[in-house]
N, C-alpha and C positions, 0 to 999 in steps of 0.2 A: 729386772727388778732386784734392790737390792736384800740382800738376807740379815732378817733381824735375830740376830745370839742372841738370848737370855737366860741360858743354863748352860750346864752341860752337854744333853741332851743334843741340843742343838749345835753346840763345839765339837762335840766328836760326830754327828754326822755331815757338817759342813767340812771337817778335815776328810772326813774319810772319802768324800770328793776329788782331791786334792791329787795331784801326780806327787813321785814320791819328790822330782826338784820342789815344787811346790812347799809340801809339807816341809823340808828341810829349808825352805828362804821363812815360812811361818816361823816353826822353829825356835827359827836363830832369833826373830823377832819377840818371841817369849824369853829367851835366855837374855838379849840385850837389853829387858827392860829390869831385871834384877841383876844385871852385870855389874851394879856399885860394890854388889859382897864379894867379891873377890879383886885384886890386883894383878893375877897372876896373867902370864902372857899367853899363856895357852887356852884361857879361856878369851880372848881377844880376839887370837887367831882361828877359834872355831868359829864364833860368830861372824865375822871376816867371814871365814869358807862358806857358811852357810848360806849367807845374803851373795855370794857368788854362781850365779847360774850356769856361768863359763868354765867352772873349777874341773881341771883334768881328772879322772878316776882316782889315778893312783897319789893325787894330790890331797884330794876328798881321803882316802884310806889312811893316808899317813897324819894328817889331825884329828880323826877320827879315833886312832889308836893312841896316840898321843893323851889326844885330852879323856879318852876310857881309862888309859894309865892314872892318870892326875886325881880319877873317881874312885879308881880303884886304892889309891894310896890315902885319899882322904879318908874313907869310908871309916878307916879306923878310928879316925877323930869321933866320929858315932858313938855317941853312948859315954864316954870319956868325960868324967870331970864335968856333964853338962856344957862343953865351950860350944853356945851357940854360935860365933864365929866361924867358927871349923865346920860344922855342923855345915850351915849355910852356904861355905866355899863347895863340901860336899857334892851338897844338892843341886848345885850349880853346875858343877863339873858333871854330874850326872846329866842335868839337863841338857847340857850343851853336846854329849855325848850322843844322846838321844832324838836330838835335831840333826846329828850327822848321820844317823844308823844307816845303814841301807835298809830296806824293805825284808830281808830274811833276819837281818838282824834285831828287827823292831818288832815284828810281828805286823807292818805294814803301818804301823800307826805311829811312827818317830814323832810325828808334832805333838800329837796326844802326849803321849812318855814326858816332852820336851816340858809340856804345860801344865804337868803334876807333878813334876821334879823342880819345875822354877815355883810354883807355890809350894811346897816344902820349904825351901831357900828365902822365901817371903816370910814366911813363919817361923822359920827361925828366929830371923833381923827381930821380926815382932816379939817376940821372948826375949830376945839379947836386949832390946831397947825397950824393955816391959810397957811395950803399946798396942792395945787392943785396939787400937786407931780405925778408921776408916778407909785405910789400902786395902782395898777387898783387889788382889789381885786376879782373880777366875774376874771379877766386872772389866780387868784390863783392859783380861786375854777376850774377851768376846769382843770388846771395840776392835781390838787389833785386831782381829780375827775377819769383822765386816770391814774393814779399811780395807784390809789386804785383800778381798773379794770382790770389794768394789772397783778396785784396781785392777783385777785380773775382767772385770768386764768392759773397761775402759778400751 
């Protein structure tokens, strides 16, 4: 039967079901779907990794580090002048970060992390683009959240 998301509540106890390949292919499907704010290649390549279930360890470590790097150098744009821009690339690079973690590094919940760092990154665009619109991104993430579940019963 399949599982119906309608909060939160229900996203983080449907991930916390999840192996951690799992949460890390969800993830990368939270960060792809706000992947317009950034250009940059390394967030490309994480989502690449993450929808990869074949990815060698040490392949998975080294974009993982990589684009923590990329979060880590944004981070200063934070706060800065307001450029929601930066801001947004951020939150992104965090999130894509967070879809790579391993399980010690996440505290077990990398999708989770993935899918409140990509809604930051959504909120920013919405401030930069002063639209209080109707992209309620968390209503995505729970579609994508049942798709990719219903696929794993498939």
């Amino acid at each position: 039967m399949p599982q119906h998301i309608t909060n939160d509540h229900d996203l983080r106890e449907a991930i916390s079901g999840l192996s951690s390949v799992q949460q890390r292919v969800l993830g990368g499907q939270f960060v792809a779907n706000v992947s317009h704010l950034s250009q940059d290649p390394r967030i490309s390549r994480a989502i690449d990794a993450a929808a990869n279930s074949d990815i060698s360890q040490a392949e998975l470590e080294e974009t993982y580090k990589t684009v923590k790097a990329f979060a880590t150098q944004t981070y200063t744009a934070c706060g800065s002048d307001a450029d929601w821009a930066a801001q947004a690339e951020h939150f992104l690079a965090a999130a894509a970060a967070a879809s790579l973690s391993s399980d010690d590094q996440s505290g077990a919940q990398g999708a989770w992390k993935a899918a409140m760092q990509a809604r930051m990154a959504k909120n920013c665009e919405m401030i930069l683009n002063d639209d209080g619109g109707l992209a309620n991104e968390s209503e995505k993430q729970y579609q994508m959240a049942e798709r990719y579940l219903e696929g794993l019963d498939q």
